[in-house]
N, C-alpha and C positions, 0 to 999 in steps of 0.2 A: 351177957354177950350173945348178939344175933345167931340161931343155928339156922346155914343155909344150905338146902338140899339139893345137888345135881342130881337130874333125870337122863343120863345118855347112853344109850345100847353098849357103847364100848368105851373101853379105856387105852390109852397109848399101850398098854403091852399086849393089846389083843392082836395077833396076826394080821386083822381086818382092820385095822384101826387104822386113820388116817386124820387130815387136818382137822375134819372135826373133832376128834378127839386132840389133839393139839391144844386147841383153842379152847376145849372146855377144863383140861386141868391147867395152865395157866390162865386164867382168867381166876381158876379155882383156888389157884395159891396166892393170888393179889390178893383176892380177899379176905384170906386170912392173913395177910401183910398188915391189911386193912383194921383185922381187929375181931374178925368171923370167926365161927366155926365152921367148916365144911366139912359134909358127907358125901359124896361123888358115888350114885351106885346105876351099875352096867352090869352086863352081860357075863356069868363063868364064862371060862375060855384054859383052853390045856391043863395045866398046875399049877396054874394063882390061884393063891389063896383065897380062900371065901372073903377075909376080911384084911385088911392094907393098912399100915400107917404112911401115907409116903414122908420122903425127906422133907418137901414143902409146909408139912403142917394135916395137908388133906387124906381124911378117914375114906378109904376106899370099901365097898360092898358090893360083891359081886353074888346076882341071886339071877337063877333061871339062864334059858338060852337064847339063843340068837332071836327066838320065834317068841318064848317065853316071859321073856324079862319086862315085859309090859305090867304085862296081870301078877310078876312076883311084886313088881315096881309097889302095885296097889296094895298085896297082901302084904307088905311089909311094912307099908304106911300103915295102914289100918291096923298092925297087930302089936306095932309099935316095936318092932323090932328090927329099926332100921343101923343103930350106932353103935358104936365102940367106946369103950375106955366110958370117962366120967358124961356122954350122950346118952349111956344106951339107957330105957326106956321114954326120953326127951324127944319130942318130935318136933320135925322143924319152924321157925318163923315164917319161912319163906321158900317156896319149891322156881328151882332155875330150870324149866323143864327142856329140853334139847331137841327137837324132832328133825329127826332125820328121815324124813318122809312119812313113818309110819309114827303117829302122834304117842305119847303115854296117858293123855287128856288127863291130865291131875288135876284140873279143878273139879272132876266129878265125883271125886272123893275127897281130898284133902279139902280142910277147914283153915287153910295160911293162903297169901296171896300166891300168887302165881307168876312169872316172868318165863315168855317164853322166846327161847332162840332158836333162831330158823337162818339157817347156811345161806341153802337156796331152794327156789322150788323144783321137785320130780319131775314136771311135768314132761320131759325129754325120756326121761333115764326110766320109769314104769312100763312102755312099750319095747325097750331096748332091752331087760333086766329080765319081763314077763311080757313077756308077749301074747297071754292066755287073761282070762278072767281076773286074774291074780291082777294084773297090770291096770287092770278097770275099778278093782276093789280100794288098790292102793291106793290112787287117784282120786278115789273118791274121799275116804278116809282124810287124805292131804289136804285136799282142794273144797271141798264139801262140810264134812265133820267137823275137821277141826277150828274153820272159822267160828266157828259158830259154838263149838265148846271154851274158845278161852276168849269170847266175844267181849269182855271186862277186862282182861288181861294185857300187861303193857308187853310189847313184843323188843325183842334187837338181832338186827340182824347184820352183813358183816360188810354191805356192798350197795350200793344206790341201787345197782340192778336187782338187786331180790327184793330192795324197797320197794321196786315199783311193782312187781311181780304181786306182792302182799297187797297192797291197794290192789290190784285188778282182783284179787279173791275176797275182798271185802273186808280189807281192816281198815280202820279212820288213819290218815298219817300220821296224826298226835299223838298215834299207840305205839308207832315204831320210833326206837332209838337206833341209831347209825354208829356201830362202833366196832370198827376194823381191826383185823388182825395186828396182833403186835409180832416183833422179830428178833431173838435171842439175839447180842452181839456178838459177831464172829472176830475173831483174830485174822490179820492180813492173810492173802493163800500161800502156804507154802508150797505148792507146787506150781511148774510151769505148764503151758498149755501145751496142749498135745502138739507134734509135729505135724501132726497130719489133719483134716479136718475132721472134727468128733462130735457128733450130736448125744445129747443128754435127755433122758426120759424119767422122770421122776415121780412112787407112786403107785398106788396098788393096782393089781391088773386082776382087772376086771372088765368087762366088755364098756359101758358107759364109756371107761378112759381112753376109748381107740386107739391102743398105741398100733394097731393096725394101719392106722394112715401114717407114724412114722417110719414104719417099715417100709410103704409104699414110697415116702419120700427118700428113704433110704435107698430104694433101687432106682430112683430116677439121681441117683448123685453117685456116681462111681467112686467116687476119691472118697468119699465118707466113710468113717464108720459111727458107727451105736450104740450106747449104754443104756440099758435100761437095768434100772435101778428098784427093785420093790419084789413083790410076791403078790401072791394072788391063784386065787385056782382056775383061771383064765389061761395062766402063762403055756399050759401044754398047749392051746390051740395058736398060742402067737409063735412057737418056735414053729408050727407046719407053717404057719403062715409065711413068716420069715423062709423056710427050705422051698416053699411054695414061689417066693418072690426072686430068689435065688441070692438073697441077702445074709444066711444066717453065717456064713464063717466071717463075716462083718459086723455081726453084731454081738454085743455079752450081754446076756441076760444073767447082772448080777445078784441075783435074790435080794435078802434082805442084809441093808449096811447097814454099819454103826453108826455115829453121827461123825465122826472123828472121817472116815470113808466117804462120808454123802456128798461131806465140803472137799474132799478132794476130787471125787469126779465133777462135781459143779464148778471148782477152782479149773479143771483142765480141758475141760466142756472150751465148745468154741460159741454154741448155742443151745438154747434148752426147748426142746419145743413139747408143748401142751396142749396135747391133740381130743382133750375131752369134750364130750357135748355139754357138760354143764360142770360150772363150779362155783362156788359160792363167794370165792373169794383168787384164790389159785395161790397157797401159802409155798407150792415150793419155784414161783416165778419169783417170788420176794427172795427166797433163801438163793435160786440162781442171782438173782440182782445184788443180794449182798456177797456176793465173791464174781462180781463186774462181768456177769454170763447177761446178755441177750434173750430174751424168749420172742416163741413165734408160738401164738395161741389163734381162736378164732372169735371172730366179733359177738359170734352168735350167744356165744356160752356162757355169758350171764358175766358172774362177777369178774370176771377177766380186764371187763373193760377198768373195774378201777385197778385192778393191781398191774396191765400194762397202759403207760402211758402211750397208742398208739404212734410212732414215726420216732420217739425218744426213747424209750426205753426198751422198747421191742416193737413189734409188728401184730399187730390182728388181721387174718385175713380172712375173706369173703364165703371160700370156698376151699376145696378140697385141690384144684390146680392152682391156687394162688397160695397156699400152706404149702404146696412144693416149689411154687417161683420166689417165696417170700423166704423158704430158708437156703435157697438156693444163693440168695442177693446176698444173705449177711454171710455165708460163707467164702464168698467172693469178691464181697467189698470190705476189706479188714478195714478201713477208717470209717466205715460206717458201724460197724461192727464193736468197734473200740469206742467210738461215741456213744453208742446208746448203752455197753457194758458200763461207760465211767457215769455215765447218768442211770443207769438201772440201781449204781451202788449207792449214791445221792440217794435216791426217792426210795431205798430202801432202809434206809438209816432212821429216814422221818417215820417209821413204824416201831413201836416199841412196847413192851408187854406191860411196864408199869403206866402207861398212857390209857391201854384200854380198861386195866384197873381199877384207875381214877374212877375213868368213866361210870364202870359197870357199878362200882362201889356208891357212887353217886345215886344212881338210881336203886340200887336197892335202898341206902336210905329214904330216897322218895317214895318208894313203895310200902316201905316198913311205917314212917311215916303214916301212911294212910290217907294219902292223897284221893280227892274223888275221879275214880275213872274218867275218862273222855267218852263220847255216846260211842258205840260201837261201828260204828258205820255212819257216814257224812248223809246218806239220804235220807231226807227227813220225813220220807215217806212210812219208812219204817221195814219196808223191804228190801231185804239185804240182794245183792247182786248175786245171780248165778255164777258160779266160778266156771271161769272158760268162755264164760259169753263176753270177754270184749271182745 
């Protein structure tokens, strides 16, 4: 039986954890659907435990910290003390390595193939996060380094837009698999929508996620009020910002909800808007679409554009005054509003966790397999393109 190792800084019960983490223990548990063994290891975090069974199947290993967990990533490979139960001394067939900006680069120790998933690219969010040396180092690491350390390695990623991102930093298109988020099935909403008009923010706060421009739209809409939903060590400066706007006894800033809570504020949501500079995918515009919510995100922001179908399912806009005349319209025009909610729940159905499974399961047997790489890069010059020079 294939043992297959995740590489991802965090896990779903890390404070900090967000869609990517999502996406990598379900993906993690198809597999073992599938017939796998999984190892999932991230980041300590509070009082989780150093080592997990979860209910799915997947052995969880948490080693090292936020900064840390790279280099435990390696010492634990190398010292073979990565498993649980009937793994432990067993090292993996196959490393699913996750980069979330700052790479684990496992192929420069591990001896098993490599599959690497990449959300979306930094290249927004390293200036906005660090705006010091830090932000030039990351970047480069990203954009730089890591083409070029898993140059043989087949990549997936979760949005046409990060596909192409990936090809401008120099990976062959042959290397990249395209395979989308999938979306738990929810039950009908049990609750009604709000009386009033209620905008929805869903999602860690942290600077990258602006929920600063929903505030700003928030004070350009008197009737409105604001949910924002998530945590983050960001949120002390959005409530000034909010008493700043003169919007906070308008808005709740609900920490962190349960899931059973998420689907009722997105059930009584009248719109959800998703004011980040980048996402790789935007899995809770799917979760607003599967309980018939609206999003207003922007065009700019990478994988947005697959998960809003623009004019149908929601709105992308331009800029910063067109994200407040754009939620301004679906508040105001309920039969629009109600259109693209009953079409958001449609093209949100057609997403499905056993789907991306298939997939991903597929390709690890291609890889385990021992298929020969595609050449790393399409010029046949032999010169790999500088990242950032198109």
């Amino acid at each position: 039986m294939p043992h297959i190792l995740f590489l991802n800084w965090r896990d779903t019960a890390n404070p900090e954890g967000g869609g990517s983490e999502v996406y990598t223990e379900r993906v993690a548990a198809e597999l073992v659907a599938h017939g796998h063994r999984v190892t999932l290891l991230c980041a300590t975090h509070g009082n989780a435990p150093a080592e997990q069974l979860l209910p799915s199947g997947v052995h969880v290993v948490r080693r090292g910290g936020r900064h840390t967990v790279y280099l435990r990533a390696a010492l634990a490979y190398l010292a073979g003390t990565l498993h649980l139960g009937p793994l432990t001394g067993r090292r993996p067939d196959l490393i699913i390595d996750v980069c979330n900006g700052v790479p684990f680069l496992s192929p420069l120790y591990a001896r098993c193939p490599t599959v690497v998933i990449v959300h979306h690219v930094h290249r927004e969010q390293w200036p906005v996060v660090f705006p010091d040396w830090r932000g030039r180092v990351g970047w480069w690491l990203e954009s730089w380094l890591a083409p070029r350390v898993y140059r043989r390695c087949r990549y997936v990623t979760v949005s046409s837009a990060t596909h192409d991102e990936l090809v401008r930093l120099g990976v062959a298109p042959a290397r990249i698999d395209l395979i989308h988020n999938g979306l738990t099935p929810v039950d009908a909403p049990t609750v009604a929508r709000t009386a009033y008009p209620c905008l929805v923010v869903l999602g860690r706060l942290v600077p990258h996620k602006r929920v600063e421009l929903a505030l700003a739209a928030l004070a350009a809409l008197p009737e409105a009020r604001l949910i924002v939903a998530g945590r983050g060590w960001w949120e002390p400066r959005l409530r000034e910002r909010a008493a700043e706007l003169g919007v906070a006894a308008r808005t709740e800033f609900a920490g962190y909800v349960t899931e059973a809570r998420k689907h009722e504020i997105l059930a009584s949501g009248w719109v959800a808007l998703v004011p980040s500079v980048k996402e790789g995918w935007g899995l809770t515009i799917m979760e607003a679409g599967a309980r018939g919510t609206p999003a207003v995100a922007f065009r700019s922001a990478g994988g947005v554009r697959d998960a809003v179908r623009d004019g149908v399912t929601g709105v992308l806009a331009d800029d910063v005054d067109d994200f407040v005349e754009q939620t301004r319209r679906l508040l105001t025009d309920g039969a629009a509003r109600r259109r693209m909610g009953a079409a958001a729940m449609a093209y949100a159905a057609s997403f499905t966790w056993p789907n991306a499974g298939r997939k991903l399961a597929a390709l690890v047997t291609e890889v385990l397999a021992g298929r020969p790489s595609v050449a790393p890069h399409p010029d046949r010059s032999g010169a790999a393109t500088r990242p950032g020079s198109q």
